[in-house]
PyMOL Python script that loads the backbone (N, CA, C, O; Angstrom):
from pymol import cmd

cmd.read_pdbstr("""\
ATOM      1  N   UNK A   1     129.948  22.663  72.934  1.00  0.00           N
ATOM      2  CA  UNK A   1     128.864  22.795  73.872  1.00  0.00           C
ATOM      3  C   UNK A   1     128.690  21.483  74.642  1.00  0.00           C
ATOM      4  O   UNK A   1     128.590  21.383  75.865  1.00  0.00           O
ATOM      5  N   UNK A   2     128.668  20.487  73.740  1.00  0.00           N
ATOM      6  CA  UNK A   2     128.658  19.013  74.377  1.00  0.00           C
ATOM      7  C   UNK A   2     129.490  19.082  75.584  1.00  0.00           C
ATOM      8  O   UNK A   2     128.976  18.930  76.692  1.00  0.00           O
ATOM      9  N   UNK A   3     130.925  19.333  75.413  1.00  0.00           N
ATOM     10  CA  UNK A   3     132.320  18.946  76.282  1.00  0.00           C
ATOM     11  C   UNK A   3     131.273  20.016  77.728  1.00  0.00           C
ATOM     12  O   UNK A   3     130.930  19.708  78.869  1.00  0.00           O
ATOM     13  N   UNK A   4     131.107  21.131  77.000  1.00  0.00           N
ATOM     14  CA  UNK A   4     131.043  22.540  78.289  1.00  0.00           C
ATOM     15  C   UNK A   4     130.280  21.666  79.266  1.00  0.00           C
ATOM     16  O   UNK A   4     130.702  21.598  80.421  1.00  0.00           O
ATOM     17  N   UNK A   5     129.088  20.924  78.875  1.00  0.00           N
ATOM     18  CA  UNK A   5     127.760  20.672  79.777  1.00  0.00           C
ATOM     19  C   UNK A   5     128.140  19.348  80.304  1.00  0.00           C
ATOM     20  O   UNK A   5     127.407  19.019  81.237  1.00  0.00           O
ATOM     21  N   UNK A   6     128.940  18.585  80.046  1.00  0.00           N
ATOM     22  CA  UNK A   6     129.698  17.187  80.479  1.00  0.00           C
ATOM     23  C   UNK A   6     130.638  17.936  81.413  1.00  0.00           C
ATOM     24  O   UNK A   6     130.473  17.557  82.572  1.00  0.00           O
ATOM     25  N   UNK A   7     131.413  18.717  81.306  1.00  0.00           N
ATOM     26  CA  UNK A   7     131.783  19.087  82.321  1.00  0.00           C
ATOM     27  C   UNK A   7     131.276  19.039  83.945  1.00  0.00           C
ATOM     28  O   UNK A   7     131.607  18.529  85.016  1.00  0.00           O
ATOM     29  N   UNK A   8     130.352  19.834  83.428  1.00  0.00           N
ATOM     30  CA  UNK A   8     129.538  20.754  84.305  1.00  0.00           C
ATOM     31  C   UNK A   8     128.294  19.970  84.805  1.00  0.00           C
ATOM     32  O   UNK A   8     127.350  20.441  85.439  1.00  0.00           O
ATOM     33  N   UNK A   9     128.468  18.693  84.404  1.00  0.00           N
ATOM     34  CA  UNK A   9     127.513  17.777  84.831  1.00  0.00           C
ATOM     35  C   UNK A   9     125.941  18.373  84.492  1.00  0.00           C
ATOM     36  O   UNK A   9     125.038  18.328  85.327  1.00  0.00           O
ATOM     37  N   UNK A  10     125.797  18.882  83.259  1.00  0.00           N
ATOM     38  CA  UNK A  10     124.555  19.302  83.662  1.00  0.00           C
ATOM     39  C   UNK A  10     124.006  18.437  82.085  1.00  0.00           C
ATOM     40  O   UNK A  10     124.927  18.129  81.329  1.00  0.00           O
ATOM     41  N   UNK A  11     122.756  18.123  81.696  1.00  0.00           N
ATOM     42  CA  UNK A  11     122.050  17.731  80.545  1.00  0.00           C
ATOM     43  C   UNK A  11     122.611  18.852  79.432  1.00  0.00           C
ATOM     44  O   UNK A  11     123.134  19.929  79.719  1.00  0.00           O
ATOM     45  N   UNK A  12     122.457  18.515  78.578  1.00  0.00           N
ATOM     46  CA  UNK A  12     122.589  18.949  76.902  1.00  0.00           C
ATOM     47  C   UNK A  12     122.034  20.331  77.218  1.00  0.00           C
ATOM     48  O   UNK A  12     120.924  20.381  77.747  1.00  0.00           O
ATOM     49  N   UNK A  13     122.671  21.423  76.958  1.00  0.00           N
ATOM     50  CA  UNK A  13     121.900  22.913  77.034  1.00  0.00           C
ATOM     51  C   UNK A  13     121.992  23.549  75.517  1.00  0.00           C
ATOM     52  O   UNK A  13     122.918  22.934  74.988  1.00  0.00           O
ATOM     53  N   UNK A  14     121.643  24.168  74.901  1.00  0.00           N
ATOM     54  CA  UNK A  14     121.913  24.467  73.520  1.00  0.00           C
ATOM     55  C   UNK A  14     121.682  26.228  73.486  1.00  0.00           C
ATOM     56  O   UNK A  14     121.022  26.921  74.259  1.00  0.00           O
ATOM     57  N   UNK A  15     122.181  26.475  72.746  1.00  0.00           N
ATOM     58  CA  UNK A  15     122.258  28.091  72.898  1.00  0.00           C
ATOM     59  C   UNK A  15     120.889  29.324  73.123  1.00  0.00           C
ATOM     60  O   UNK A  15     120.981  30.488  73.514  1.00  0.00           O
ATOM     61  N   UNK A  16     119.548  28.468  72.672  1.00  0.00           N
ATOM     62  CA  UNK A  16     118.565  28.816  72.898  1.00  0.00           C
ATOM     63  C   UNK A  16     118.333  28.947  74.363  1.00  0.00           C
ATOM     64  O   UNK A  16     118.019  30.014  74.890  1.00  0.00           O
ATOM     65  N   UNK A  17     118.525  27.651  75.101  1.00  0.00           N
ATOM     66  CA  UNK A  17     118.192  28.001  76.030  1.00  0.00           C
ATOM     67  C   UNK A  17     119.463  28.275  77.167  1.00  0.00           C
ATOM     68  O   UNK A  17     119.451  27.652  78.229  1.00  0.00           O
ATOM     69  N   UNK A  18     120.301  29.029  76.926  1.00  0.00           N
ATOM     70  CA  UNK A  18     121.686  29.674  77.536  1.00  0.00           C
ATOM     71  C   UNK A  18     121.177  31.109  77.264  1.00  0.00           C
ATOM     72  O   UNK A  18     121.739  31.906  78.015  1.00  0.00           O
ATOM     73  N   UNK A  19     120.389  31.621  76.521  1.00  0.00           N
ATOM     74  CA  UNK A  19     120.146  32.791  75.647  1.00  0.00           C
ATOM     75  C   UNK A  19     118.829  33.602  76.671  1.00  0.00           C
ATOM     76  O   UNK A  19     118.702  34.623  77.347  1.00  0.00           O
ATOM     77  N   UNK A  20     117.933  32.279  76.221  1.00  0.00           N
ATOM     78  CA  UNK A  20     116.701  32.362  77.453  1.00  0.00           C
ATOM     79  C   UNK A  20     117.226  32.520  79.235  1.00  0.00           C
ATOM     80  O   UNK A  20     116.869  33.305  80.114  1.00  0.00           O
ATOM     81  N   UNK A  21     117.962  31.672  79.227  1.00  0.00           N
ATOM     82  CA  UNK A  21     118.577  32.184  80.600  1.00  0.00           C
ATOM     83  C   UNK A  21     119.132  33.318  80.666  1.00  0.00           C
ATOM     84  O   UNK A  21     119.043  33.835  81.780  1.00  0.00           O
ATOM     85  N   UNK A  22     119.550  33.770  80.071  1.00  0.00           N
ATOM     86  CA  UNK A  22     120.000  35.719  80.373  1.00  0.00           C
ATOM     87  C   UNK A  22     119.265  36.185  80.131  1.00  0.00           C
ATOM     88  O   UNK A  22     119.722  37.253  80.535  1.00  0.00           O
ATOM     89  N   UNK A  23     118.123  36.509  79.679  1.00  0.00           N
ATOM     90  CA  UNK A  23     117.020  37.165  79.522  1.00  0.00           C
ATOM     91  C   UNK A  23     116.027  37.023  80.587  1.00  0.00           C
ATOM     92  O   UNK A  23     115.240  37.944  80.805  1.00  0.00           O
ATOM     93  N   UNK A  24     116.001  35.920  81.278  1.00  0.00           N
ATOM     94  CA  UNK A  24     115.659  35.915  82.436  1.00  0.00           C
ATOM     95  C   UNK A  24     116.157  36.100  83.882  1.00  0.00           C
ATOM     96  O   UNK A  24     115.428  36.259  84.861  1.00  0.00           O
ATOM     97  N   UNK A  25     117.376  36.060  83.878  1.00  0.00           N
ATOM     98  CA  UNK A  25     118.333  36.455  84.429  1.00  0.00           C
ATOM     99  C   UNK A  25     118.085  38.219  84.640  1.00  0.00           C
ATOM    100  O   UNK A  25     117.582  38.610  85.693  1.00  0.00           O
ATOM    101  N   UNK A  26     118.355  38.896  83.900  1.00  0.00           N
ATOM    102  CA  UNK A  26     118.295  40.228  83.202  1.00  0.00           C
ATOM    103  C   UNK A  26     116.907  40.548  84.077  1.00  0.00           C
ATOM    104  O   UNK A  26     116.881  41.228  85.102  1.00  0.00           O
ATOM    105  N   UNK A  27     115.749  39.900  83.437  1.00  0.00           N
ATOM    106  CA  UNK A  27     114.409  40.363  84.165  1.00  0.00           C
ATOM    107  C   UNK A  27     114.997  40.111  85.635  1.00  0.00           C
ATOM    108  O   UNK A  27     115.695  40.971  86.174  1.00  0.00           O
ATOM    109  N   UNK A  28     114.643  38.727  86.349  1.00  0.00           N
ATOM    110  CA  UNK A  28     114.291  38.927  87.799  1.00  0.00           C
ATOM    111  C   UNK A  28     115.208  39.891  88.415  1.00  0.00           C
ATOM    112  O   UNK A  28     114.749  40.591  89.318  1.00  0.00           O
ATOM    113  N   UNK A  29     116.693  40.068  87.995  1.00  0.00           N
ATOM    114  CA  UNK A  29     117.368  41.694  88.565  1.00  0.00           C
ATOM    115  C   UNK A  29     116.454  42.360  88.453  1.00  0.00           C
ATOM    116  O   UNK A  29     116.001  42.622  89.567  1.00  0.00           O
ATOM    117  N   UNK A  30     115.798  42.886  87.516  1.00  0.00           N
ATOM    118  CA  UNK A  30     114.888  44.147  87.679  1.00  0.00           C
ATOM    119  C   UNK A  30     115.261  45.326  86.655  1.00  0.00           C
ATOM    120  O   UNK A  30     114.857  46.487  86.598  1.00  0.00           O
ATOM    121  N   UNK A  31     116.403  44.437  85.671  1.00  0.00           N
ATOM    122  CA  UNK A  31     116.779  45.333  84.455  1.00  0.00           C
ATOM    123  C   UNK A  31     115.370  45.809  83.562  1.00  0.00           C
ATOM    124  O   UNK A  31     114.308  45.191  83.483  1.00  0.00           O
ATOM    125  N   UNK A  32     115.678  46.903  83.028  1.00  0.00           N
ATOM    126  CA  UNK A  32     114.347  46.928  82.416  1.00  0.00           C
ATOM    127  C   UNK A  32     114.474  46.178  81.096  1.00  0.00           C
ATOM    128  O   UNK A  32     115.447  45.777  80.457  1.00  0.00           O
ATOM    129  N   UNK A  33     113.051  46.124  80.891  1.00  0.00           N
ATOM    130  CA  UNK A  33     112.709  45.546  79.260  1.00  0.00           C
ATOM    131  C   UNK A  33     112.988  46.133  78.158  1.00  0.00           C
ATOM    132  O   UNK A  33     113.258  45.478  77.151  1.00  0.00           O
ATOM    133  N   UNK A  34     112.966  47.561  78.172  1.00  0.00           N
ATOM    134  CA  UNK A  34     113.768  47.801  76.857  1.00  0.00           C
ATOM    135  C   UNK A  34     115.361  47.694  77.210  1.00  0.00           C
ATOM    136  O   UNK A  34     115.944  48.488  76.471  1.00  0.00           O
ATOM    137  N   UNK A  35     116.107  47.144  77.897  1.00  0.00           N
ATOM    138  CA  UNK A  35     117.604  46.815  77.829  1.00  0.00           C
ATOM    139  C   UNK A  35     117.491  45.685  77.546  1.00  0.00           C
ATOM    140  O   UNK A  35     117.929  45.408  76.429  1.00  0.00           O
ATOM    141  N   UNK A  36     116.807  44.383  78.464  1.00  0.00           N
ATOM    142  CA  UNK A  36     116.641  43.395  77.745  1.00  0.00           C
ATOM    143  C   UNK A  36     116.773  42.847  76.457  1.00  0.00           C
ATOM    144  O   UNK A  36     117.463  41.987  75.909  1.00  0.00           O
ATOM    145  N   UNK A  37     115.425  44.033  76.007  1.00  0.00           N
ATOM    146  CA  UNK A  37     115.547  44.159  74.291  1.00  0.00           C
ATOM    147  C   UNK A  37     116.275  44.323  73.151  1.00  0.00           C
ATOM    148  O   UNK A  37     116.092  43.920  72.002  1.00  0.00           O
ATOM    149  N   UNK A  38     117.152  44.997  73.670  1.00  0.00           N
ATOM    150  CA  UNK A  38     118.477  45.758  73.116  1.00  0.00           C
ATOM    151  C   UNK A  38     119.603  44.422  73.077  1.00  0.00           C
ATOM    152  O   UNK A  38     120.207  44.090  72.057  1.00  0.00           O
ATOM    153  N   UNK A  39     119.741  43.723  74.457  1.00  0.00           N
ATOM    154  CA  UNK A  39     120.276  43.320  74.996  1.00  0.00           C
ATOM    155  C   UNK A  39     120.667  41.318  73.671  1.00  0.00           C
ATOM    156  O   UNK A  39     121.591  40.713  73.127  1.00  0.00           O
ATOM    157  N   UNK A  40     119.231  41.241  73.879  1.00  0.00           N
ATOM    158  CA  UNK A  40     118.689  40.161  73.209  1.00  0.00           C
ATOM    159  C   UNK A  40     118.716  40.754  71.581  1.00  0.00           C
ATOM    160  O   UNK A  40     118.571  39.859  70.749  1.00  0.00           O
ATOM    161  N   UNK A  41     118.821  41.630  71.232  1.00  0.00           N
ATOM    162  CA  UNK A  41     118.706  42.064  70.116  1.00  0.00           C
ATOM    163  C   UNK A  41     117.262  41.965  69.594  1.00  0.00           C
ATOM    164  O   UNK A  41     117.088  41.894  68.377  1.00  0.00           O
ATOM    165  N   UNK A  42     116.202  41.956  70.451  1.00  0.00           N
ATOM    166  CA  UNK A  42     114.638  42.089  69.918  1.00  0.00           C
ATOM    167  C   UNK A  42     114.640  43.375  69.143  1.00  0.00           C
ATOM    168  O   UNK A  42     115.284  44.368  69.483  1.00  0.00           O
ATOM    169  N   UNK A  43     113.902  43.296  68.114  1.00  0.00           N
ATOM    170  CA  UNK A  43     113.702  44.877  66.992  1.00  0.00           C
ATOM    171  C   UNK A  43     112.658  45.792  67.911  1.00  0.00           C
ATOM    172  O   UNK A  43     112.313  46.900  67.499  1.00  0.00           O
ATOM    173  N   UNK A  44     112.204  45.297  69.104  1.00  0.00           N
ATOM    174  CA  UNK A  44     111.313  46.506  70.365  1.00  0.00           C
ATOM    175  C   UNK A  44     110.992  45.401  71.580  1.00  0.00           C
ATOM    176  O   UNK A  44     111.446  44.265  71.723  1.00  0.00           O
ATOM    177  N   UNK A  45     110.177  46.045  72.287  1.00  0.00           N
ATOM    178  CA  UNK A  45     109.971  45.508  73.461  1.00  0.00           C
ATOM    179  C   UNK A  45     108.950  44.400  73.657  1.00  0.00           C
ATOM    180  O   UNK A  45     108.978  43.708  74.675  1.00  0.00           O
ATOM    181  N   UNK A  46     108.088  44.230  72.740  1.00  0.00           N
ATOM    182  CA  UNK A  46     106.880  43.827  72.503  1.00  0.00           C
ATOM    183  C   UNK A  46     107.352  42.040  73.152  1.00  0.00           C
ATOM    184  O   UNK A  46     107.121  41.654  74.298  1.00  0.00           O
ATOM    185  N   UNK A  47     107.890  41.386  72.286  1.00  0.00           N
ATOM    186  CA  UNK A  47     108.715  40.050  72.456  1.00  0.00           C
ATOM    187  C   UNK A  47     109.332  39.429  73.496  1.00  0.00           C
ATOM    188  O   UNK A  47     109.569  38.279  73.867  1.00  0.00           O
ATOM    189  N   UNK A  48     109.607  41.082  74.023  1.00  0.00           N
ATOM    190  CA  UNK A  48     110.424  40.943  75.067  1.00  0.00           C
ATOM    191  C   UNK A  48     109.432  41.045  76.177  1.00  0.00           C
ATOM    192  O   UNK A  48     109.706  40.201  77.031  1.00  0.00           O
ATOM    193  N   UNK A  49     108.463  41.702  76.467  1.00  0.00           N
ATOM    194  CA  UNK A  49     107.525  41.786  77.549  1.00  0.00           C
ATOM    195  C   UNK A  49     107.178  40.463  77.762  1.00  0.00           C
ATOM    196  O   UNK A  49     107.329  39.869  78.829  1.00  0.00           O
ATOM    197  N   UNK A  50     106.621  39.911  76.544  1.00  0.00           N
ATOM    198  CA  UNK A  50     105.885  38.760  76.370  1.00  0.00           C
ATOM    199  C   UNK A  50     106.502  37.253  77.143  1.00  0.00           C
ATOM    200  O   UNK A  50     105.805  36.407  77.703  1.00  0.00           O
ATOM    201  N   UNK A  51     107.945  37.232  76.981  1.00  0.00           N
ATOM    202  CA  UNK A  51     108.740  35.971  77.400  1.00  0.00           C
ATOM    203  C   UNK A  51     109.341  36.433  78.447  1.00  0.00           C
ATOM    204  O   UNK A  51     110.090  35.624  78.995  1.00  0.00           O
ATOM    205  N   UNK A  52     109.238  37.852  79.087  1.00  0.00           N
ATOM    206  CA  UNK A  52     110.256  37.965  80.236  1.00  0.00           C
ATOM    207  C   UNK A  52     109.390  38.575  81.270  1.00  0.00           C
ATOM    208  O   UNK A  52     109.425  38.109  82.408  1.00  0.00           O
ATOM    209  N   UNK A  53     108.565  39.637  80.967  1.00  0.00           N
ATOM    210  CA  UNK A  53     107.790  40.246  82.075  1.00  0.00           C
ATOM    211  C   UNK A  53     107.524  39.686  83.189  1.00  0.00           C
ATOM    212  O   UNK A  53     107.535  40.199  84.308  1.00  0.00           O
ATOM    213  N   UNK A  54     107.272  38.580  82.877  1.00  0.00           N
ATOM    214  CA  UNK A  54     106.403  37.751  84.068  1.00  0.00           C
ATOM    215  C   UNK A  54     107.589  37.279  85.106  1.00  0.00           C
ATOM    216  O   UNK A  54     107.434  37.319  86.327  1.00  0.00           O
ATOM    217  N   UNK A  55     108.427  36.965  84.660  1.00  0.00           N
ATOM    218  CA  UNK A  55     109.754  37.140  85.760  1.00  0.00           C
ATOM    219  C   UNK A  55     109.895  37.889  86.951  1.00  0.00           C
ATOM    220  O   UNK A  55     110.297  37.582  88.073  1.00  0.00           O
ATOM    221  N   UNK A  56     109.188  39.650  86.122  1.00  0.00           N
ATOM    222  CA  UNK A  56     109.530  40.517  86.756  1.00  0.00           C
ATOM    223  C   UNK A  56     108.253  40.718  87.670  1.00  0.00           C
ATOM    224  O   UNK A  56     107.436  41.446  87.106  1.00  0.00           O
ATOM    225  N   UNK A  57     107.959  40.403  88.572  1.00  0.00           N
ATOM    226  CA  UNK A  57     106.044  40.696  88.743  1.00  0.00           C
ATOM    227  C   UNK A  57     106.334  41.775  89.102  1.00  0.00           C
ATOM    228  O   UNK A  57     105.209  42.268  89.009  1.00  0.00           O
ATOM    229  N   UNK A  58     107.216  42.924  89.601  1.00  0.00           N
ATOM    230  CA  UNK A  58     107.285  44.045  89.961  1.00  0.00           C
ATOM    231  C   UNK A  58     107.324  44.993  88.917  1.00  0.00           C
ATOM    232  O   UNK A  58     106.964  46.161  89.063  1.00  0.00           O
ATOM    233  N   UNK A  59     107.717  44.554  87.960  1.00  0.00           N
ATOM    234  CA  UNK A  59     107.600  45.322  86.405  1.00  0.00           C
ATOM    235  C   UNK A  59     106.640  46.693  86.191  1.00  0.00           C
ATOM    236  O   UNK A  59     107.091  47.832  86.313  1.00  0.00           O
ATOM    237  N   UNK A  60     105.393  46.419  85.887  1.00  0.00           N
ATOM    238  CA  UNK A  60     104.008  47.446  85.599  1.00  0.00           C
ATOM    239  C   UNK A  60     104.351  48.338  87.038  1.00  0.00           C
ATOM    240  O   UNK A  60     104.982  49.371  87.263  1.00  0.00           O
ATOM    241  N   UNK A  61     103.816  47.654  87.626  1.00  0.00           N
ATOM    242  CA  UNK A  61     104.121  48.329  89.510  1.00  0.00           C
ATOM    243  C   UNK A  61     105.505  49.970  89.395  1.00  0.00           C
ATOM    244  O   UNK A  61     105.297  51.174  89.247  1.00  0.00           O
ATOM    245  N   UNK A  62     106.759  49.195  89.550  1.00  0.00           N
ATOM    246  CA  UNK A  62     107.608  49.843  89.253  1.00  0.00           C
ATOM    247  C   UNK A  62     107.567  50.978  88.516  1.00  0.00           C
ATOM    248  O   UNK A  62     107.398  52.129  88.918  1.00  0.00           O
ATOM    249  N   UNK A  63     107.732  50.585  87.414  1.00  0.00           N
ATOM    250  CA  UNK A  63     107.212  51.782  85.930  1.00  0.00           C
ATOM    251  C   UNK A  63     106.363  52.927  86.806  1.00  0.00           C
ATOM    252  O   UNK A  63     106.551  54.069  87.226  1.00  0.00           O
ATOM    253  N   UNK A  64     105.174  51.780  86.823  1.00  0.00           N
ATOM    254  CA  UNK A  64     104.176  53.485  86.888  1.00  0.00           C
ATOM    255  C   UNK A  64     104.604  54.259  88.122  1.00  0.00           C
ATOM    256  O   UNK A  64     104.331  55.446  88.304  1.00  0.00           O
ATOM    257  N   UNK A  65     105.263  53.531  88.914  1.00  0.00           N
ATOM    258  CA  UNK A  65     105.591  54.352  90.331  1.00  0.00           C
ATOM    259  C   UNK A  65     106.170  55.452  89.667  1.00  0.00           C
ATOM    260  O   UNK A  65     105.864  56.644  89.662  1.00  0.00           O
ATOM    261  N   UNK A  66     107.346  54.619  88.932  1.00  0.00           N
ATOM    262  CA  UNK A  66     108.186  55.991  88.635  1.00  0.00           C
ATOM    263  C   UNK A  66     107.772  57.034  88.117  1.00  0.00           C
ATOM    264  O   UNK A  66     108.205  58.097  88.563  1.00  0.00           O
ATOM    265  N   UNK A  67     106.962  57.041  87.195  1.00  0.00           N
ATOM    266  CA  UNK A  67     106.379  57.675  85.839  1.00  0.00           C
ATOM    267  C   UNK A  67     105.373  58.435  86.788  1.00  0.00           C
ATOM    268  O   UNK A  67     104.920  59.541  86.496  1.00  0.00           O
ATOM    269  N   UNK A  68     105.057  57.753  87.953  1.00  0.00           N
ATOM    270  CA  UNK A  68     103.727  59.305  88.939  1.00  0.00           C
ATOM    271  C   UNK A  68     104.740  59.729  89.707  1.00  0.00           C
ATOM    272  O   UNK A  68     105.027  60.903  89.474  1.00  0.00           O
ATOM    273  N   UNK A  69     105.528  59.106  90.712  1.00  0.00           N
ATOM    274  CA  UNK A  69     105.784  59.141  91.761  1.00  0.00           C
ATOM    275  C   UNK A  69     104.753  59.336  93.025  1.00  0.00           C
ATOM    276  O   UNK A  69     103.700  58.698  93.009  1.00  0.00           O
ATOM    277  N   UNK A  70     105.048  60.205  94.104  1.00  0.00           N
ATOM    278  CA  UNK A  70     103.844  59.988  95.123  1.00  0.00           C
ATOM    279  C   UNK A  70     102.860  60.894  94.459  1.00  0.00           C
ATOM    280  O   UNK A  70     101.718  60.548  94.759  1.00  0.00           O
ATOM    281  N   UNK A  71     102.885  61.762  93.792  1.00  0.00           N
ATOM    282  CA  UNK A  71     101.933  62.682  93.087  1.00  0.00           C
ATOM    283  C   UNK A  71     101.429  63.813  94.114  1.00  0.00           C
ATOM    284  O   UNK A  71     100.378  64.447  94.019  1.00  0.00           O
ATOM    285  N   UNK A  72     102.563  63.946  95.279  1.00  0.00           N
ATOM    286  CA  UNK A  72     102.382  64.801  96.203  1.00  0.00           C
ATOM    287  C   UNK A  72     101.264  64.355  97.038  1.00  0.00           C
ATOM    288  O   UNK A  72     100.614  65.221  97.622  1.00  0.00           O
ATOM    289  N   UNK A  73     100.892  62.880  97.202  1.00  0.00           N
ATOM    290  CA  UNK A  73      99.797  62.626  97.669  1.00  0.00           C
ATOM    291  C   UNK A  73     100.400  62.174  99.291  1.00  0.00           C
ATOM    292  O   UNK A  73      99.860  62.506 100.346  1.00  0.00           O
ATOM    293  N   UNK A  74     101.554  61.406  99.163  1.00  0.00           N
ATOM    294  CA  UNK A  74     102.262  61.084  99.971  1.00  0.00           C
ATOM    295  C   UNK A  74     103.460  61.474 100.350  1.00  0.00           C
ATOM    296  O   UNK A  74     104.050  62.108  99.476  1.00  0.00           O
ATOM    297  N   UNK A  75     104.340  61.248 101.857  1.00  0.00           N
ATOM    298  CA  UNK A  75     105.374  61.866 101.668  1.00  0.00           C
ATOM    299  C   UNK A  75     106.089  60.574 101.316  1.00  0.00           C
ATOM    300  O   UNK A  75     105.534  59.524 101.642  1.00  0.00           O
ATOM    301  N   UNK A  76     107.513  60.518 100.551  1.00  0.00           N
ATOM    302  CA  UNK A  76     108.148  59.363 100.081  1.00  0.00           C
ATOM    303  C   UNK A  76     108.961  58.663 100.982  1.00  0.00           C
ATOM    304  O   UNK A  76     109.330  57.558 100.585  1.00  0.00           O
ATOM    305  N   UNK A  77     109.443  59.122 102.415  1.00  0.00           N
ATOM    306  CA  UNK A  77     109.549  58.072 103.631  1.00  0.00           C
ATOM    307  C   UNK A  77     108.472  57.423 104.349  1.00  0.00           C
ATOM    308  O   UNK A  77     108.579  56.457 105.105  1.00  0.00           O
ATOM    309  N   UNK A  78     107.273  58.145 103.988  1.00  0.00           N
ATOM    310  CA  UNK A  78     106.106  57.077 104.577  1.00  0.00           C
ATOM    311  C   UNK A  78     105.460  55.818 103.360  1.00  0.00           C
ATOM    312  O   UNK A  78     104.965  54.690 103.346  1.00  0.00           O
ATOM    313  N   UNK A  79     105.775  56.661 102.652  1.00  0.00           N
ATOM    314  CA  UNK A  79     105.343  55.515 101.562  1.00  0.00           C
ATOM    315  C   UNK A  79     105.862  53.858 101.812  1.00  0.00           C
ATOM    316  O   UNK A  79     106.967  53.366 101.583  1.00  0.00           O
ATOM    317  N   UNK A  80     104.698  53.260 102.335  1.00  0.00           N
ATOM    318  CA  UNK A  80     105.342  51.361 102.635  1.00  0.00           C
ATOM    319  C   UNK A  80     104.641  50.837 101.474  1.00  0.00           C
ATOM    320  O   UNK A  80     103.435  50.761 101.242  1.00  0.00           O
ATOM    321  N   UNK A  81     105.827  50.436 100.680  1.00  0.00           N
ATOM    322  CA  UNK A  81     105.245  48.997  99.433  1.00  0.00           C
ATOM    323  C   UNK A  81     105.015  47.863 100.403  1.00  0.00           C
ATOM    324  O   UNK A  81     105.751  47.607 101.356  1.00  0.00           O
ATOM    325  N   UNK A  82     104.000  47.257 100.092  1.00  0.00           N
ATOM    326  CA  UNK A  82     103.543  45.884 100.348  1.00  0.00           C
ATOM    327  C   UNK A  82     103.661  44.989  99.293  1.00  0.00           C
ATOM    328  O   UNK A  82     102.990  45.307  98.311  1.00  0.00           O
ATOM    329  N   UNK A  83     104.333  43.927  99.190  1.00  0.00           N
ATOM    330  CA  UNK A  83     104.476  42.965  97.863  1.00  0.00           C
ATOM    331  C   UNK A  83     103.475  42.421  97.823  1.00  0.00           C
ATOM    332  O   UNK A  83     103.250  41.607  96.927  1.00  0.00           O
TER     333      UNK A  83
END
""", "prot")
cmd.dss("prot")
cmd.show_as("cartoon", "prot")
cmd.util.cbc("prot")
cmd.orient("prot")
């Protein structure tokens, strides 16, 4: 690990935080949290919400979109997300 990060000119990285970087990585794509989970080998999502969600601020948003959709309230080409 020493040699890898001398290489690469970068400070001492240690597997924790190479580990943490794909998990965050993983979030801001927009992978979901239970793959994450899986991913990271968390035993559920709980752990995983907690250290990665916030990456995702589109996360909750997303979900529930999916989980209503427009609810026939809207048609889904007029529908404009605003971030």
């Amino acid at each position: 690990m020493r040699e890898t990060c001398a290489a690469a000119k970068v400070e001492h990285a240690g597997f924790h935080i190479l580990r943490h970087t794909y998990g965050s990585r993983l979030a801001m794509a927009g992978v979901p949290m239970a793959v994450i989970a899986e991913a990271l080998g968390h035993a559920g999502e709980r752990i995983t919400r907690k250290h990665y969600a916030h990456l995702a601020p589109s996360y909750v948003r997303d979900a529930v979109r999916a989980g209503l959709g427009s609810l026939g309230i809207f048609a889904e080409q007029k529908l404009k997300v605003v971030a």
